[in-house]
C-alpha positions as CSV (number, residue, x, y, z in Angstrom):
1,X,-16.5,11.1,6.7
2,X,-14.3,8.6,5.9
3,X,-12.7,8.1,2.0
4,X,-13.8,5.6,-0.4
5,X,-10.4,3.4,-1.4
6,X,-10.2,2.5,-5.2
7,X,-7.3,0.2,-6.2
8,X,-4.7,0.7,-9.2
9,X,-5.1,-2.8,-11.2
10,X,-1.1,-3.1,-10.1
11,X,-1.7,-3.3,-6.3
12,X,-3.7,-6.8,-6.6
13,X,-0.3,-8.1,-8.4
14,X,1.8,-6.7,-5.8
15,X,-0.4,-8.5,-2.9
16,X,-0.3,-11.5,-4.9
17,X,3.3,-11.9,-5.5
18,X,4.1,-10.9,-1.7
19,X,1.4,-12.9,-0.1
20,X,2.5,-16.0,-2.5
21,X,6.6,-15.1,-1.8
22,X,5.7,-15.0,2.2
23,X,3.7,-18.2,2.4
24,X,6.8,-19.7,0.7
25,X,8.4,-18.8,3.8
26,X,6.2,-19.7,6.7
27,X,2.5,-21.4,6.4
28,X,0.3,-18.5,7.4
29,X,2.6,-15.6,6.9
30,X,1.1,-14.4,4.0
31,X,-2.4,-13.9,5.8
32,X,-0.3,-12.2,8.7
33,X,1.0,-9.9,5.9
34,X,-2.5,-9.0,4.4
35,X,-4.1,-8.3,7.7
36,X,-1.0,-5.5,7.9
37,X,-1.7,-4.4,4.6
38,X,-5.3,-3.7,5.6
39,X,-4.8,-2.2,9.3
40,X,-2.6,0.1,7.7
41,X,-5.4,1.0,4.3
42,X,-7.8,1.6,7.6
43,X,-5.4,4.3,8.8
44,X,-5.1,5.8,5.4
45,X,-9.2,5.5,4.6
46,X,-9.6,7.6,8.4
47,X,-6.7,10.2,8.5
48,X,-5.5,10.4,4.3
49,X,-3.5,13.9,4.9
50,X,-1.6,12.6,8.2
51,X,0.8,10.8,6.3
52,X,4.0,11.7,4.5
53,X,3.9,13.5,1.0
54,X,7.3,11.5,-0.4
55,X,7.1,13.2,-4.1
56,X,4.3,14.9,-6.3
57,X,1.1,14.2,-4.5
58,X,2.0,10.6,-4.0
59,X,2.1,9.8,-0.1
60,X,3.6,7.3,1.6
61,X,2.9,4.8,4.9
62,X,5.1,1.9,5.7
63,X,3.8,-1.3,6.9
64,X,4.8,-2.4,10.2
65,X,6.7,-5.6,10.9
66,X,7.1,-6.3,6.7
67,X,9.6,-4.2,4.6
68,X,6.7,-2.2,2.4
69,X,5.1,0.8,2.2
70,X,1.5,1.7,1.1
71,X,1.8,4.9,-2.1
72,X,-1.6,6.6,-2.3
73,X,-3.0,9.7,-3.6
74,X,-6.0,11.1,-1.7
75,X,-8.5,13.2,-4.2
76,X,-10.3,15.5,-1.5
77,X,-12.5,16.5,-4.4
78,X,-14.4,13.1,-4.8
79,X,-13.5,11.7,-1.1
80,X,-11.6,9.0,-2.4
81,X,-8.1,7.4,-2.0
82,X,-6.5,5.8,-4.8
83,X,-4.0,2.9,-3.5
84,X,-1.3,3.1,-6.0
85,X,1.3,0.5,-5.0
86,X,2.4,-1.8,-2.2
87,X,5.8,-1.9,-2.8
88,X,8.9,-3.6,-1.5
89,X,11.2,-1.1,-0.1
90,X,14.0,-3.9,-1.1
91,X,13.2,-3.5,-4.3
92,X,15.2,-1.4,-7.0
93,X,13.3,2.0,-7.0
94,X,13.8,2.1,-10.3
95,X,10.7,-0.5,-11.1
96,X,8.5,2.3,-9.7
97,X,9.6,4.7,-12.4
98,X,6.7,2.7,-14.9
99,X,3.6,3.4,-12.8
């Protein structure tokens, strides 16, 4: 059976800020970049152990084609997945330290 997904509140910023810094870009890359974002959620919701454990519980899956990655932590327990981050791997790791 497949996990429910529940979103930290800080994931819709992190959409929001990539999606708006992409369409700044190129008209339409910004959709391109959510549909990647949710293939990749799809993955997680079907196969939430087959993925890298990167530190603590928190594991990670990159996105293809754009430079971020997907932090989750699956709760067996309650069959859900909570999407922590989508973050930019360009970013100063450091800005992770506050979630």
């Amino acid at each position: 059976m497949p996990f429910k997904i529940i979103y930290a509140s800080e994931v819709y910023d992190d959409l929001q800020q990539a999606i708006d810094f992409y369409n700044s870009r190129q008209k339409g890359l910004g959709t391109r970049f959510l549909k990647t974002v949710k293939i990749q959620i799809s993955k997680i919701k079907s196969n939430a152990f087959g993925f890298q454990v990167r530190y603590n519980d928190v594991r990670c899956l990159p996105l293809t084609k754009f430079p971020y990655t997907i932090h989750y932590r699956p709760f067996p327990e309650t069959n859900t997945i909570k999407i922590i981050a989508i973050f930019c791997d360009y970013l100063d790791p450091e800005t992770w330290d506050g979630r």
